[in-house]
C-alpha positions as CSV (number, residue, x, y, z in Angstrom):
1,X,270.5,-26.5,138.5
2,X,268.3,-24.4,136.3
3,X,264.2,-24.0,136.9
4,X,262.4,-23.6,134.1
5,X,259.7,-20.9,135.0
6,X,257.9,-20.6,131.9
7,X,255.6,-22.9,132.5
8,X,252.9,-21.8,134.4
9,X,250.3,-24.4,136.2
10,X,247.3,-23.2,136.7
11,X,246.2,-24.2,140.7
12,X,243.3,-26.4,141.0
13,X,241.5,-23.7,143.1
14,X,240.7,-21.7,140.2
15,X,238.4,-24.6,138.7
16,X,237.1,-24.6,141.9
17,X,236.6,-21.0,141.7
18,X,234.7,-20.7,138.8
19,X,232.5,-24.1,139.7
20,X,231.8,-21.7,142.7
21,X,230.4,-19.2,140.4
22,X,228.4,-21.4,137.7
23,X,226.5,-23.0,141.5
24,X,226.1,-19.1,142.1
25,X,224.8,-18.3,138.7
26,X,222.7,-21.3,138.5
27,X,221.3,-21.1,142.2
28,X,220.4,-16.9,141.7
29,X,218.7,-18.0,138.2
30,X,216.4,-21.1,139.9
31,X,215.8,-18.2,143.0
32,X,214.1,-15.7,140.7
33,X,212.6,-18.4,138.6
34,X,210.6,-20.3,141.4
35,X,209.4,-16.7,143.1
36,X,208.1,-16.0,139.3
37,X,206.7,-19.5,138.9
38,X,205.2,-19.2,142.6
39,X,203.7,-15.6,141.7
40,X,202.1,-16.6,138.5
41,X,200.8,-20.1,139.6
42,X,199.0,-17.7,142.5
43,X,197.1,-15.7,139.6
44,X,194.3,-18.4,140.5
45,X,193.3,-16.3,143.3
46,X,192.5,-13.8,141.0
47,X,190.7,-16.5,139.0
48,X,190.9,-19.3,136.5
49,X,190.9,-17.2,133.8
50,X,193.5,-15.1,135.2
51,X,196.0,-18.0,135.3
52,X,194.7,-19.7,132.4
53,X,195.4,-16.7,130.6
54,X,199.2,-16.3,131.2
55,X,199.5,-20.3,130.8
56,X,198.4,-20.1,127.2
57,X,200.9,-16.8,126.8
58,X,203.5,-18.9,128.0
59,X,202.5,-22.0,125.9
60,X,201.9,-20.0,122.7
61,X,205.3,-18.3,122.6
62,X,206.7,-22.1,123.4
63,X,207.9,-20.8,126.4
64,X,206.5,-23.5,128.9
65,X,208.1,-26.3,126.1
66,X,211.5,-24.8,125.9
67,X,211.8,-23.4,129.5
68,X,210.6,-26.1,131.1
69,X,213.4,-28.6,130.2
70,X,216.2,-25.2,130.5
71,X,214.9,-25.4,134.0
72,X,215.2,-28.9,134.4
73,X,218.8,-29.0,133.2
74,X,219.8,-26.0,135.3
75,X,218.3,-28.0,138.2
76,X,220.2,-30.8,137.9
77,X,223.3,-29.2,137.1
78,X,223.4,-26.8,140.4
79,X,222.7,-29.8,142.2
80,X,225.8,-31.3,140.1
81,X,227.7,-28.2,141.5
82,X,226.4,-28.0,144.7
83,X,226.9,-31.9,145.7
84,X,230.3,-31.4,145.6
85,X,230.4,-29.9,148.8
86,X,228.1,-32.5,150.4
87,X,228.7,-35.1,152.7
88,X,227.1,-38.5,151.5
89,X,229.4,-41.4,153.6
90,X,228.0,-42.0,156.8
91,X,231.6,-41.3,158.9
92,X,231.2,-37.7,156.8
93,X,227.6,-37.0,157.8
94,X,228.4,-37.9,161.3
95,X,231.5,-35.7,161.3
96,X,229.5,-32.6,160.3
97,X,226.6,-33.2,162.2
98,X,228.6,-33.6,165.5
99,X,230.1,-30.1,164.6
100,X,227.1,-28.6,163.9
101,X,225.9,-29.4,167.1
102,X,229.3,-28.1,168.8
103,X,229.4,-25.5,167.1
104,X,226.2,-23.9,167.7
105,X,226.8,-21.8,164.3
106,X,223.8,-20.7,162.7
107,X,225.1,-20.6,158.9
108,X,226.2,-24.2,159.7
109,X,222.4,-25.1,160.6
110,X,221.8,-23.4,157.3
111,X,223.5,-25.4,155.4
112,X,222.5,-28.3,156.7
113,X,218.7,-27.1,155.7
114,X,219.9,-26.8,152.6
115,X,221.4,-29.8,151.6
116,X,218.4,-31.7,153.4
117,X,215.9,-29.6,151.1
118,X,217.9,-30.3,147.9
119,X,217.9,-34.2,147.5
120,X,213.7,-33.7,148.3
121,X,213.6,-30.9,145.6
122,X,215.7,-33.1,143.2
123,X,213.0,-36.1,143.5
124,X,209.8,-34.5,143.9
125,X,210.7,-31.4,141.5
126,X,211.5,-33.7,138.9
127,X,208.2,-35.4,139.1
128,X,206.2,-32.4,139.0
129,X,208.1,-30.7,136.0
130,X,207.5,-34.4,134.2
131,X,203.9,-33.9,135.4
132,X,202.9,-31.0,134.3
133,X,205.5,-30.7,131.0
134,X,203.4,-33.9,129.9
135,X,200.6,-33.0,130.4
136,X,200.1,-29.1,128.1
137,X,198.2,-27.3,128.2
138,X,198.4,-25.9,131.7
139,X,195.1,-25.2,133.1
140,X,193.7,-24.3,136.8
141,X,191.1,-27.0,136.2
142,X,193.9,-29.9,135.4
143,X,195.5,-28.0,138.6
144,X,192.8,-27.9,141.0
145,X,191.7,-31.8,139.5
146,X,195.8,-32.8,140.6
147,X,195.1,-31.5,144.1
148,X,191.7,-32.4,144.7
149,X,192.5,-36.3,143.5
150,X,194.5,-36.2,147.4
151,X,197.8,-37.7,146.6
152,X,198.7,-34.2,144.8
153,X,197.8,-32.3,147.9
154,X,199.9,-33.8,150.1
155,X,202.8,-33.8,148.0
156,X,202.8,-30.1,147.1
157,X,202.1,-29.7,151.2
158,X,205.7,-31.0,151.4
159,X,207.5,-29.7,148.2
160,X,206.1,-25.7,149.0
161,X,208.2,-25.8,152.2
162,X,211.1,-27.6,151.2
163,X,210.9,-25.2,148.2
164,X,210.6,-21.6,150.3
165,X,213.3,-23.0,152.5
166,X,216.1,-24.0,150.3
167,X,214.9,-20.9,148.1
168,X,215.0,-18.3,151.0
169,X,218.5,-19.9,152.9
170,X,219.9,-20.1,149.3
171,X,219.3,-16.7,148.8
172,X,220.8,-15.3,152.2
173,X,224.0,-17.7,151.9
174,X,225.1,-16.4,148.2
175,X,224.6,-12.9,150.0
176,X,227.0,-13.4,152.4
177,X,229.5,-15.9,150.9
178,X,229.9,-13.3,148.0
179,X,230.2,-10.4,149.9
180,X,226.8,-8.8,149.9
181,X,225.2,-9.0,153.2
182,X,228.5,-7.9,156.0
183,X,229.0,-9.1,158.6
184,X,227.3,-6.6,160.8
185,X,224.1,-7.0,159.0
186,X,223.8,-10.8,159.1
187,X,221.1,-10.5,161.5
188,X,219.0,-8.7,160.1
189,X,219.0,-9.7,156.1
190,X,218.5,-13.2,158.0
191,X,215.5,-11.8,159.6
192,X,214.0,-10.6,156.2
193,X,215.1,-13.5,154.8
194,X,212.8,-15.5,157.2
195,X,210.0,-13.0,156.9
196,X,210.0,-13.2,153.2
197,X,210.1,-17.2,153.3
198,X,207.2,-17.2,155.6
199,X,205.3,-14.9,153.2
200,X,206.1,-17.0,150.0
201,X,204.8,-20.0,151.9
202,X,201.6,-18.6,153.0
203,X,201.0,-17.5,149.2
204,X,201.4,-21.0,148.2
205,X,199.4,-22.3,151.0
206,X,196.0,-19.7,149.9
207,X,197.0,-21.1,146.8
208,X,196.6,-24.8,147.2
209,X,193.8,-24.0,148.9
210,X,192.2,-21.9,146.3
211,X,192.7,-24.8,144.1
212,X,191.6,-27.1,146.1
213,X,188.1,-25.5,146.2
214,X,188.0,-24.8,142.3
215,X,185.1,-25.8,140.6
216,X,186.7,-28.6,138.2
């Protein structure tokens, strides 16, 4: 019997492989993208005018109405990516979370974080890009008016952590699962990793404080 070897399958894993890069790609684009976003929404400490001033930049170059909705899609399609990988049965949760617990492996913690942080980010991420996409031009008065109404300020009191935290894991796991952090500095890139999420959360805490005592 004669094989015909000039057909050549191509294995599943290499869809699977480049998936693994596009979540990659997308998640290192939405990292750099929310510690800008986080940096120039923190311009208000420097004043209204300060921030005002780089919102109508970004709105007059159409920026804010073309980026925004880029972001959005990019969003939902590493989340697209990304759920792959999660467990959404019960019997699966249950599995994973028993050998997390067994376990005792950090990364493993991690990724539970990070799935955790995602499905929040999804729903309240959405709402706040809707928000504030519908509502041009961006202002720190309209900001500081969101915040000081009281349902705003407890829901960015939840998003900024959820935020930091996916951000800041998300960062350290495509460092190691790519090859960048080794193993024998795990420890401590996970240490900077924690120190630079703690410090991107206390910006955005001065800042929602700044707002919340903005003259409106």
């Amino acid at each position: 019997m004669t094989i015909n070897t000039s057909v050549y399958v191509r294995p599943s894993t290499s869809t699977s492989a480049y998936l693994d890069w596009l979540q990659m790609l997308t998640g290192a684009g939405l990292i750099l993208f929310m510690w800008s976003h986080m940096i120039l929404v923190a311009s208000v400490n420097l004043g209204a005018g300060a921030m005002n001033t780089l919102a109508y930049f970004f709105e007059a170059t159409y920026m804010a109405q073309v980026g925004g909705p880029l972001i959005g899609a990019t969003m939902l399609l590493h989340f697209v990516l990304a759920a792959r990988k999660v467990p959404f049965r019960a019997e699966q949760q249950g599995t994973i979370w028993k050998h997390a617990k067994l376990l005792h492996h950090q990364d493993t913690w991690l990724w539970l974080i990070q799935a955790f942080t995602a499905m929040i980010i999804l729903i309240m991420g959405s709402i706040h890009m809707w928000t504030v996409l519908t509502d041009l031009p961006i202002t720190a008065q309209k900001s500081a008016a969101r915040i000081q109404g009281g349902f705003w300020l407890v829901f960015y009191l939840i998003l900024l952590p959820m935020v930091e935290l996916h951000v800041g894991i998300g960062f350290y796991r495509i460092g190691v699962k790519w090859g960048f952090i080794k193993r024998k500095t795990r420890k401590k890139f996970h240490k900077f990793e924690n120190i630079l999420t703690g410090i991107f959360i206390f910006i955005g805490l001065v800042t929602i404080i700044r707002f919340l005592f903005l003259a409106i």
